[in-house]
C-alpha positions, 0 to 999 in steps of 0.5 A: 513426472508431472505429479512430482513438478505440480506440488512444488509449483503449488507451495510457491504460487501459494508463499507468492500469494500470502507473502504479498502485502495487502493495499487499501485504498481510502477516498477522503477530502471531497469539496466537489464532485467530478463533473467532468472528464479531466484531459489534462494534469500537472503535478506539482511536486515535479514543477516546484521540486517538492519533494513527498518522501523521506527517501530520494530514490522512491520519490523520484520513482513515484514522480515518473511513475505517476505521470506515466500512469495517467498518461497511459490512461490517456491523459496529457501532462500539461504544465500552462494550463492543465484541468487537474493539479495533483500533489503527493505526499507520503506518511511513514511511520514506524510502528510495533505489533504485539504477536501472541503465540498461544501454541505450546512449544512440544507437540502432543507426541514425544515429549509431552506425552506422559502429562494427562493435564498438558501441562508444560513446566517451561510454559509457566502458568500456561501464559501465551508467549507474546513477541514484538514485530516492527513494520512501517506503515506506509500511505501514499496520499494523492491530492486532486484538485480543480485550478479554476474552483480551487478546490478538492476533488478528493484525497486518495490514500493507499495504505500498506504495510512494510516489514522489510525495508528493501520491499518498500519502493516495491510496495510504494509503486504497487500503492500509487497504482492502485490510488491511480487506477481508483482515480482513472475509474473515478474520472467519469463526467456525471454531468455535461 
């Protein structure tokens, strides 16, 4: 009974895993160095109602999201006077992938089977059969910046890919995180 439960809980934790899309996290922009540790924030696109993606719905998520986050790394929101100011913003752009399948479409039993050289009347020339996919690619930028130098900390970029639209508030959330938490490990004084 075990045995015949173990093979199925395999096969899906193996699709979870290979289904997820991979995030990648860029540091760009630095004018200065993190010289403190920063207490406090504001985000701009909430107190001036800057709006950083094309989609309502995902722009709000992020804006709670984000605030939520860095509080929970114990930082407090403080539109007067914070020590951090960070804007967001997205990049959406939509874009095609060649997929190349140089498989021939029978396998070596059954139909192909007579022919010595492998040869495939219906694969003319022997060419690889190339298909288009679309996908979005979607980055979400974080900028930091220092009120009283005025001045870049630095700009982090979590890109990602999204082949289904409805997965795309999922994916934007899964990037803010990891912008935030490489911004959290960041956020260490190297001098007093």
């Amino acid at each position: 009974m075990k045995m015949n439960l173990r093979l199925p809980i395999c096969l899906v934790a193996g699709l979870i895993l290979f289904s997820c899309s991979s995030i990648e996290v860029f540091k760009e922009n630095t004018e200065i160095p993190i010289r403190k540790s920063y207490k406090s924030f504001v985000i701009v696109n909430k107190e001036l109602g800057m709006q950083g993606f094309s989609d309502q719905k995902i722009d709000e998520m992020i804006k709670s999201e984000l605030q939520t986050q860095l509080e929970l790394a114990g930082m407090i929101y403080d539109p007067k006077q914070p020590d951090l100011v960070i804007r967001y913003h997205s990049n959406e752009d939509p874009r095609q992938k060649e997929i190349v399948n140089n498989m021939n479409p029978y396998p070596f039993w059954g139909y192909r089977i007579y022919d010595p050289w492998f040869f495939n009347p219906y694969n003319f020339n022997n060419r690889p059969r190339v298909s288009t996919s679309n996908y979005e690619l979607l980055q979400v930028i974080l900028d930091f910046l220092d009120p009283v130098q005025d001045k870049y900390l630095m700009t982090l970029t979590a890109v990602t890919e999204v082949t289904n639209p409805k997965s795309k508030p999922k994916l934007a959330l899964k990037s803010l995180k990891s912008a935030t938490e490489t911004f959290v490990n960041l956020n260490h004084p190297t001098q007093n």
